[in-house]
C-alpha positions as CSV (number, residue, x, y, z in Angstrom):
1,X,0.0,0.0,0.0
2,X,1.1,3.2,-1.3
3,X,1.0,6.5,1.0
4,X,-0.5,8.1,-1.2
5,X,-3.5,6.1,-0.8
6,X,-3.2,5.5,3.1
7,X,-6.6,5.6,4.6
8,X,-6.5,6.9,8.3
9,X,-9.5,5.0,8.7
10,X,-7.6,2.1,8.2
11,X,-5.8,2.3,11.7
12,X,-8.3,-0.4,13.0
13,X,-6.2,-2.7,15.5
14,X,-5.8,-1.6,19.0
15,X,-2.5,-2.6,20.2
16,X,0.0,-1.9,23.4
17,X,3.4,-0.5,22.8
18,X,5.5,-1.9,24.9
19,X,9.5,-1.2,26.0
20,X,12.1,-4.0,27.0
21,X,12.8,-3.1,30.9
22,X,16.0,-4.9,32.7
23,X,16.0,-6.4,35.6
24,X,18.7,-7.3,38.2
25,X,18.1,-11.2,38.3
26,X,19.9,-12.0,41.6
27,X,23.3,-14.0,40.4
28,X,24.7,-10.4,38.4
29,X,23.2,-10.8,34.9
30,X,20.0,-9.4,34.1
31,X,16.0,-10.6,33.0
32,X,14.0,-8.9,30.2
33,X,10.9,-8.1,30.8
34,X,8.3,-5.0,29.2
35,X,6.3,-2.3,30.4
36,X,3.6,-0.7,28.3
37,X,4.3,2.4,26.5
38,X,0.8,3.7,25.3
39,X,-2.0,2.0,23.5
40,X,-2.3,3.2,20.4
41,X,-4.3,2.5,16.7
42,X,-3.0,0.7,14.1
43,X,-3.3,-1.3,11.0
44,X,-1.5,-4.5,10.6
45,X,-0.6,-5.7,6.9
46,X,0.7,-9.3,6.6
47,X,4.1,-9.7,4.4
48,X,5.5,-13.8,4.8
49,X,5.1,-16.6,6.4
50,X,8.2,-18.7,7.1
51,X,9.2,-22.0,8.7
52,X,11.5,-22.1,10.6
53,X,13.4,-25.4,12.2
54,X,14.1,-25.0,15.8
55,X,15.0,-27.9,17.6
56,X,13.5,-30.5,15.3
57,X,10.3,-28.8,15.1
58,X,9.0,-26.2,12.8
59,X,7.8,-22.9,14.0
60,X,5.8,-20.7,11.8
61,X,7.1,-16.8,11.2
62,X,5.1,-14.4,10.1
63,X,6.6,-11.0,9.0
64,X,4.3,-7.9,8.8
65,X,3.8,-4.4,8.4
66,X,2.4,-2.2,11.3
67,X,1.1,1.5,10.5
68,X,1.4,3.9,13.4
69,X,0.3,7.4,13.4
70,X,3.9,9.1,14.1
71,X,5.4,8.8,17.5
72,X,9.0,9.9,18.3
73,X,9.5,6.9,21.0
74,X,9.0,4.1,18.8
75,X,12.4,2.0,18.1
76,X,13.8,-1.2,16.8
77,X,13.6,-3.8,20.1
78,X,10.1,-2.6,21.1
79,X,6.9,-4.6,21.0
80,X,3.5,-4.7,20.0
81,X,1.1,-6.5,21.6
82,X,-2.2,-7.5,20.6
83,X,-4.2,-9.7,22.7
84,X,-1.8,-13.0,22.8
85,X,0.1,-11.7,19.5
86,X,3.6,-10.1,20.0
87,X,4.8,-8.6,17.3
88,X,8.9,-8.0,17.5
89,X,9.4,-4.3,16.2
90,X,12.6,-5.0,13.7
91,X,12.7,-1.6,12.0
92,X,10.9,1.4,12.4
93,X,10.7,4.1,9.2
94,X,8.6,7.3,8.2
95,X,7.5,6.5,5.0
96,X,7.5,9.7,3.4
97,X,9.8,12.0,5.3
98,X,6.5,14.2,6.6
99,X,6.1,13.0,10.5
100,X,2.4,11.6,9.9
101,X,2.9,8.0,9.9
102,X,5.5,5.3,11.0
103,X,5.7,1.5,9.1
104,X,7.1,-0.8,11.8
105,X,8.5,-4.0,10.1
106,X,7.2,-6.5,13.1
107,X,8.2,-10.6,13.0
108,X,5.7,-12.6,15.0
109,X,6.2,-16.3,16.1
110,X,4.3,-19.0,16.6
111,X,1.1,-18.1,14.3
């Protein structure tokens, strides 16, 4: 989809931003957890669908695209979070240079 014939309207899936935190786990390294950033609006365009062998067992990947109305705070390591769906934010660009719109490039397991 084309900018140029973005639809607003389109921003239909309610999702939770949500920021890796560290924690001190006890024994000097560290767990990752998230805390929720905002909930926001957004559309979510499907791109592939790998396989992926892990341990002698497929796992499904599923790549997508994930409109956002601009935000200065979103970055690469974030999350989206829809329901049970996580989507791993991979890459985070403004389409056309004007501050209206991000496209998050997302990778989701397990669907």
């Amino acid at each position: 989809m084309g900018l140029v014939d973005f639809d607003p309207g389109a921003l239909t899936a309610r999702l939770r931003l949500e920021r890796p935190v560290e924690s001190p786990d006890g024994q000097g390294g560290a767990t990752v957890g998230f805390e929720t950033v905002a909930d926001l609006w957004a559309r979510i365009e499907p791109l592939t669908a790998d396989v992926e062998e892990v341990a002698a067992a497929g796992r499904v990947i599923v790549s997508h695209h994930v409109w956002l109305r601009f935000r200065a705070d979103v970055a690469a390591g974030m999350r989206l979070v829809k329901g049970m769906r996580r989507f791993a934010i991979e890459s985070v660009r403004d389409p056309d240079e004007t501050g209206r719109y991000l496209v998050c490039r997302c990778r989701e397991d397990g669907r």
